[in-house]
C-alpha positions in Angstrom: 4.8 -10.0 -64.8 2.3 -10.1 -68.0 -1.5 -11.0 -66.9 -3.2 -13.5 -69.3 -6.7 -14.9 -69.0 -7.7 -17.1 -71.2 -10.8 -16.2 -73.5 -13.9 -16.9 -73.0 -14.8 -19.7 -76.5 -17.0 -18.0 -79.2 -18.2 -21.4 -80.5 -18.8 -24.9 -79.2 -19.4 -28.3 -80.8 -20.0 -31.5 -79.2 -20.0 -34.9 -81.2 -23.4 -36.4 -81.1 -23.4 -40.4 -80.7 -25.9 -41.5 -83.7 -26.8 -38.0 -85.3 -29.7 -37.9 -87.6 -28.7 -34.7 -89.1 -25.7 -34.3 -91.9 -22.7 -34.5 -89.7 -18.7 -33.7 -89.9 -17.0 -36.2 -88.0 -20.2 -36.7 -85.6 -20.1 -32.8 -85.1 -23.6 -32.0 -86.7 -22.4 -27.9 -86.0 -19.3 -27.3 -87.4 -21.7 -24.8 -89.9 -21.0 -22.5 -86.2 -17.0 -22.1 -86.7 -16.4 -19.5 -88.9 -14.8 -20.2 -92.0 -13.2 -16.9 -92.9 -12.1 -15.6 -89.2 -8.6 -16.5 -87.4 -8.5 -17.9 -83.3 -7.9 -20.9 -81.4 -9.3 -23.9 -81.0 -9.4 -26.6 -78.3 -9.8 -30.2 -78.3 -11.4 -32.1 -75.1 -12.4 -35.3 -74.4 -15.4 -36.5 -72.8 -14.1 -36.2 -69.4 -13.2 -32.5 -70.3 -9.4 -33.0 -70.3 -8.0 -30.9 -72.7 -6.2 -33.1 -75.7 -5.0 -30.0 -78.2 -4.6 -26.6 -78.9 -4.1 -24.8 -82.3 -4.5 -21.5 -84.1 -5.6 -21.0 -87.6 -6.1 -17.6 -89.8 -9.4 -20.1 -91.2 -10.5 -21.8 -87.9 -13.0 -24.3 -90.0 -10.3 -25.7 -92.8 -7.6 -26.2 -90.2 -9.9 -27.8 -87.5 -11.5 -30.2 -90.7 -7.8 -30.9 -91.2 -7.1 -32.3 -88.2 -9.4 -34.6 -89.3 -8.3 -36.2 -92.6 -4.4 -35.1 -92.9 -1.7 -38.2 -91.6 0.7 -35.5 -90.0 -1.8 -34.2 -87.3 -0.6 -34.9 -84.3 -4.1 -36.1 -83.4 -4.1 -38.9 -86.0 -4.2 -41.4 -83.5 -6.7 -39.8 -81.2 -9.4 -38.2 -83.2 -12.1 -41.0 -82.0 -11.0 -39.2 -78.3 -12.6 -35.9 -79.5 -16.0 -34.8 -78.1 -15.7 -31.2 -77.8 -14.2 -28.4 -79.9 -14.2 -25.0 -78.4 -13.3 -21.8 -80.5 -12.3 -18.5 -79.9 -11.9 -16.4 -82.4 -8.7 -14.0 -82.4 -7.8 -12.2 -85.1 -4.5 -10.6 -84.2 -1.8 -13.4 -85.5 0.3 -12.4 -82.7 -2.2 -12.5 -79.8 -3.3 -16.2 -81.4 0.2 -16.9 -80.9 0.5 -15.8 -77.1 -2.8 -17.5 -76.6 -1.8 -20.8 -77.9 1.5 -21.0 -76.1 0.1 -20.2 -72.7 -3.3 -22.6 -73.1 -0.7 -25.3 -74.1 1.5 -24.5 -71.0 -1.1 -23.5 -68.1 -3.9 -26.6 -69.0 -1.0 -29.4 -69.7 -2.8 -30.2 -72.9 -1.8 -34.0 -74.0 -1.0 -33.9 -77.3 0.6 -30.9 -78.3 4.4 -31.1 -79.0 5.7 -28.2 -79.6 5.7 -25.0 -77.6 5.5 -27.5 -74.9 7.5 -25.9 -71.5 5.9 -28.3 -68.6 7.4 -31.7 -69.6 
């Protein structure tokens, strides 16, 4: 049997209600995700369920294009999203493994494919 743990997060973001500051989305630190490095990231709401997982080689541009872009699979639930977590992997096939097994062991809501549990 393979052992996986699931990484500890790099970065995380919470929305701010209100923020003073410039702001992406009510995330007023999304400058911390790196723009130029590969991982995973996590969606949660704000009773720390876990909504999505993903894996980008550019964690920021693919986590911004969640978003804006009508095909995301969070396009109906991006008001739901208070906390981003990010780890950053940058072996393509270890994000891979990652993602799949994130998706599988926390029963993540939205996330349609790789999806064994349902």
């Amino acid at each position: 049997m393979i052992n996986i743990t699931i990484p500890e997060p790099t970065v995380t973001i919470s929305k701010q209600n209100n923020p003073e500051l410039s702001n992406i989305y009510g995330f007023t630190d999304f400058h911390l995700i790196p723009r130029d490095k590969g991982g995973i990231f996590m969606f949660y709401n704000k009773n720390k369920e876990l909504l999505f997982v993903g894996k980008a080689r550019k964690l920021r541009p693919r986590i911004k294009k969640h978003f804006e872009d009508t095909v995301s699979p969070m396009k109906n639930h991006r008001d739901e999203i208070t906390t981003i977590e990010v780890c950053v992997i940058e072996d393509p096939v270890h994000r891979e493994i990652y993602e799949t097994y994130i998706i599988n062991e926390l029963k993540s809501m939205y996330n349609i494919d790789k999806v064994f549990f349902r």
